[in-house]
C-alpha positions, 0 to 999 in steps of 0.5 A, spaced: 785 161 948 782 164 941 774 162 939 773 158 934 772 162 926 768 159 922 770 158 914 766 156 908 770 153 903 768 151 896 772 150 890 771 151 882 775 149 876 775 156 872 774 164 874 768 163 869 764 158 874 765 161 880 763 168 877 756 164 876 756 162 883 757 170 885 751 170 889 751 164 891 758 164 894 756 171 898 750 169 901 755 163 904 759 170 907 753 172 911 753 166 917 762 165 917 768 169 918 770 168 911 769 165 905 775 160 901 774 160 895 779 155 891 779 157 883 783 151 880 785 156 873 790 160 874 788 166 874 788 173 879 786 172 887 784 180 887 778 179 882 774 185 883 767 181 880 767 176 885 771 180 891 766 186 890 767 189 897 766 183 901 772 183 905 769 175 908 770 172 901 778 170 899 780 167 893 786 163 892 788 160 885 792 156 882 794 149 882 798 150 889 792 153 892 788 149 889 793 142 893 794 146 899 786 147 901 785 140 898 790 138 903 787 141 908 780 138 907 784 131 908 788 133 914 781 136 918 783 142 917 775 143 915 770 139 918 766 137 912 767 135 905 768 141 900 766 140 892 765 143 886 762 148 887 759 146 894 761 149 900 762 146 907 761 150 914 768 149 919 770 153 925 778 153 926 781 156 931 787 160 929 
């Protein structure tokens, strides 16, 4: 059996957002294994500014990322309830 990871996920409408978010969303790296962060807007998941050497922080954007996570959210896949601009810590076993 595979230990638990633990994952933050946290969801933002527009690249702009999370982009404010940036310091908010690595101090959230520090206490996981990685960091979800869901972009709504279309846009490019290998974004230097947000990514900048944090290998823990992974972008996913789009509609269909944005559905996928959200499904998960409800299916349990993550133990809390992720918001706008808010994230809830989970552990997963992958």
């Amino acid at each position: 059996m595979e230990p638990f990871k633990k994952y933050n996920l946290v969801f933002f409408d527009t690249f702009a957002e999370a982009r404010a978010a940036k310091e908010h969303i690595h101090e959230l790296s520090v206490d996981c294994d990685q960091v979800n962060v869901v972009v709504r807007e279309e846009g490019n998941m290998d974004d230097a500014e947000l990514l900048g050497t944090n290998k823990r922080i992974k972008i996913f954007a789009g509609k269909a990322w944005t559905s996928i996570h959200e499904r998960r959210l409800t299916e349990g896949w993550y133990a809390g309830t992720a918001q706008t601009g808010i994230s809830e810590s989970t552990d997963l076993r992958l």
